[in-house]
C-alpha positions as CSV (number, residue, x, y, z in Angstrom):
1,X,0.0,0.0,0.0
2,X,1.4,3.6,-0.8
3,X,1.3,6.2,1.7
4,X,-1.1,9.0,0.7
5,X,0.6,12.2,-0.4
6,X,0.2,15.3,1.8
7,X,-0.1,18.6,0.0
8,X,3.5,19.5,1.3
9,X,5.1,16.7,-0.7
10,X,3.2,18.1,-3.8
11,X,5.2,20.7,-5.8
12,X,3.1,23.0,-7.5
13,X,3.9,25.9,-9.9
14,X,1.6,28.8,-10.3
15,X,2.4,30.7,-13.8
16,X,1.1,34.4,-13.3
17,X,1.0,34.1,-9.6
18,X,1.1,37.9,-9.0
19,X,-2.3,38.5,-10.7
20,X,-5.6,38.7,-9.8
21,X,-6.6,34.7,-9.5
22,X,-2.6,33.5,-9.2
23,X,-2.3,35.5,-6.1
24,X,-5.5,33.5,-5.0
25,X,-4.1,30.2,-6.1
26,X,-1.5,30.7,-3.9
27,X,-3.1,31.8,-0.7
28,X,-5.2,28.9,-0.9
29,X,-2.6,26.4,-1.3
30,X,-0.3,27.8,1.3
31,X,-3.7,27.6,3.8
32,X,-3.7,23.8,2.7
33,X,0.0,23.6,3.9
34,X,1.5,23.7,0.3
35,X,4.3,25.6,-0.8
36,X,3.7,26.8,-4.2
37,X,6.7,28.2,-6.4
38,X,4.9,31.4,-8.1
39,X,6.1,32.7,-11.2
40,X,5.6,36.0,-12.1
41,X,6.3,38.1,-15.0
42,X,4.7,41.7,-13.7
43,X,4.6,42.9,-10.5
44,X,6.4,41.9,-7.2
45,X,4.7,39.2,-4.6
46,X,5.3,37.7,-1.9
47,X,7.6,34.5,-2.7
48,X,7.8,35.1,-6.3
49,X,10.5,33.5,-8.8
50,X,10.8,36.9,-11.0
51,X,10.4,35.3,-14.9
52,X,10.3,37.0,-18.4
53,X,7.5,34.5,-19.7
54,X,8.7,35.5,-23.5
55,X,11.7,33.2,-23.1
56,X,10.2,29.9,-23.5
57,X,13.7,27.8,-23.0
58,X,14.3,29.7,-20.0
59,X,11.1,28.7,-18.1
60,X,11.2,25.2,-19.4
61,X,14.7,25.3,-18.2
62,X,13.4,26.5,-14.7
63,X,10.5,24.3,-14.3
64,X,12.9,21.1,-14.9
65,X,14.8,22.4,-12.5
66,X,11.6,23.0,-10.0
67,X,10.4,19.7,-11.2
68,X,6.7,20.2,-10.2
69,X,3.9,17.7,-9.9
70,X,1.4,20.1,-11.0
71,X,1.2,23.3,-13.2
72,X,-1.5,25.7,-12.3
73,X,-1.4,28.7,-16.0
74,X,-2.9,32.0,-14.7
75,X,-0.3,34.1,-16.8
76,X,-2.6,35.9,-19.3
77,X,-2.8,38.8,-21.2
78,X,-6.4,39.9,-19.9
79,X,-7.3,43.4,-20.5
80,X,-9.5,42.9,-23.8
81,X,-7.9,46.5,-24.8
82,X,-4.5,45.6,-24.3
83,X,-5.0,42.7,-26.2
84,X,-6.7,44.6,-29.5
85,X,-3.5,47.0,-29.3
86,X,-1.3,44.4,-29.5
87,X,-2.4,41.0,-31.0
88,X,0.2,39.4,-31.3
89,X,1.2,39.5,-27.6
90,X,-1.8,38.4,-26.7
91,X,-1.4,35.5,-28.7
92,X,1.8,34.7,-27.8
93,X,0.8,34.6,-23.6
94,X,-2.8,33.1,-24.3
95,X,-2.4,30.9,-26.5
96,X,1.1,29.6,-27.8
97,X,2.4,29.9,-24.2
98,X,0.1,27.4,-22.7
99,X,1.2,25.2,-26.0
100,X,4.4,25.0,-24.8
101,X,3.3,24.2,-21.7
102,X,0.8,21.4,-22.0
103,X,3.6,19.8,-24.8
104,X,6.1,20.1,-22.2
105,X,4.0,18.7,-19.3
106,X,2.5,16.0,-21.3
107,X,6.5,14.9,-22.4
108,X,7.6,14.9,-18.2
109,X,3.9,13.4,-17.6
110,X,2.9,16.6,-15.2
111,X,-0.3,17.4,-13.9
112,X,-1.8,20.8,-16.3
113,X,-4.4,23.2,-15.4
114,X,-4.8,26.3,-18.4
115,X,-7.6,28.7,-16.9
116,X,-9.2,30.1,-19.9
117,X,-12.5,32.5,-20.2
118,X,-16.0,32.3,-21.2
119,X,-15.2,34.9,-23.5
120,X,-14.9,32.4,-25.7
121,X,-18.7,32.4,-26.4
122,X,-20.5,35.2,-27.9
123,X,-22.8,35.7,-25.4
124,X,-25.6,35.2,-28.0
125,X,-26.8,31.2,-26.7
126,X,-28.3,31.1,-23.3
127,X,-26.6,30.8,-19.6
128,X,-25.0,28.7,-18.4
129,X,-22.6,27.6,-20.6
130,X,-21.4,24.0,-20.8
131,X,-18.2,22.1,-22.0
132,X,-19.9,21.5,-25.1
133,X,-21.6,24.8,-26.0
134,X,-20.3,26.0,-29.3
135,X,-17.8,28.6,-28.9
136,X,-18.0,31.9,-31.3
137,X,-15.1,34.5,-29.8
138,X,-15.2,37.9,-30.4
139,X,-12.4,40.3,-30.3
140,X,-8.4,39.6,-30.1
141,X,-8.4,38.3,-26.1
142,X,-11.6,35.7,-26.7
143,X,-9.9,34.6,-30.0
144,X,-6.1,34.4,-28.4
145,X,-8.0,32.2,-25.3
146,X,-9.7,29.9,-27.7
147,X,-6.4,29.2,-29.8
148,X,-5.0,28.6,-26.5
149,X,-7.6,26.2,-24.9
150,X,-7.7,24.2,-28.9
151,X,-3.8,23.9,-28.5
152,X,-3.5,23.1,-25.0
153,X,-6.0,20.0,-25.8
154,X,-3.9,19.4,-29.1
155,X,-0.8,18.9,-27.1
156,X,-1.9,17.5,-24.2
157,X,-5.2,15.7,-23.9
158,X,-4.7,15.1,-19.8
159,X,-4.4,18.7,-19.6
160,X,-7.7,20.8,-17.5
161,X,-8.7,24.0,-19.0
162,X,-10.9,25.9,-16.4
163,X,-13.2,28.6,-18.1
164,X,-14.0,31.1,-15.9
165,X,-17.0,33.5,-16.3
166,X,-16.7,36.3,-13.2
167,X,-14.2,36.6,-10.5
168,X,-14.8,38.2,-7.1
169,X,-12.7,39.3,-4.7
170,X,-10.9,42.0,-2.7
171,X,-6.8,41.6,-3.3
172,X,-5.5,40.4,0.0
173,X,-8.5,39.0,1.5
174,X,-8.6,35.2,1.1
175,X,-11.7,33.7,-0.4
176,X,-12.2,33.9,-4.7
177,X,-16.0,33.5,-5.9
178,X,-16.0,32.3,-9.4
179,X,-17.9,29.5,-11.3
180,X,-16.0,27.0,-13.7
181,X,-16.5,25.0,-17.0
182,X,-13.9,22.3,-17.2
183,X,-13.2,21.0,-20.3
């Protein structure tokens, strides 16, 4: 019989950690007693492995060395204006980034969780959504999460993409309301 894995022995990455839902990622794991490394590209935070996300070999270089169980991708590109100023950085951090990932985690047989958006619908079909609504993005950051969440699966078919549709929350105060469609 194998002894059951406490969330101490788990080593868990959060990609993005110093945003909005990352930072929340890893207050809850730290309450559950896990360390999380956080990798941020933006801001400072509290325990944060400071990363330029644009080099790809340097961040697969770092997360061999890390050698994680799980990796959680929050890193996005979110603000729908930033992304229509500059497409092809959006599509580069949601989408081709989380490529990379879910190849490289599906080769070293990691645990991957992409959080995507219901952006990815229109808006036109009726609430809620489900894992097999038909998706119809509009604008540059829907389109850029969509590539992302159809390459993630191409690479990786273990891999979890988590669609959010509204977060809640005060930064700093623990507890994140949102509701999930796993694909």
């Amino acid at each position: 019989m194998t002894a059951k894995k406490s969330m101490q022995d788990v080593k868990v990455v959060i990609l993005g950690g110093s945003g909005f839902l990352g930072e929340y990622f890893h207050h809850y794991l730290q309450s559950i007693q896990a360390e999380p490394v956080v990798i941020s590209r933006s801001r400072p935070c509290f325990n944060c492995t400071w990363h330029e996300m644009s080099n790809i070999e340097l961040l697969k270089n770092q997360l061999e060395h890390i050698s994680p169980m799980l990796i959680i991708n929050c890193a996005a590109i979110a603000s729908h204006e930033k992304c229509e100023a500059h497409p092809e950085k959006a599509f580069s951090v949601n989408a081709y980034l989380p490529s990379v990932l879910a190849r490289w985690c599906n080769f070293h047989r990691i645990k991957f969780i992409q959080i995507s958006s219901d952006s990815v619908f229109s808006g036109s079909d009726k609430f809620p959504f489900s894992e097999t609504s038909d998706v119809s993005p509009i604008g540059i950051y829907a389109q850029s999460k969509m590539k992302g969440e159809k390459l993630v699966m191409l690479n990786s078919a273990e891999s979890i993409i988590c669609r959010t549709n509204f977060l809640v929350g005060i930064e700093g105060v623990k507890g994140l309301y949102t509701s999930f469609t796993i694909t």
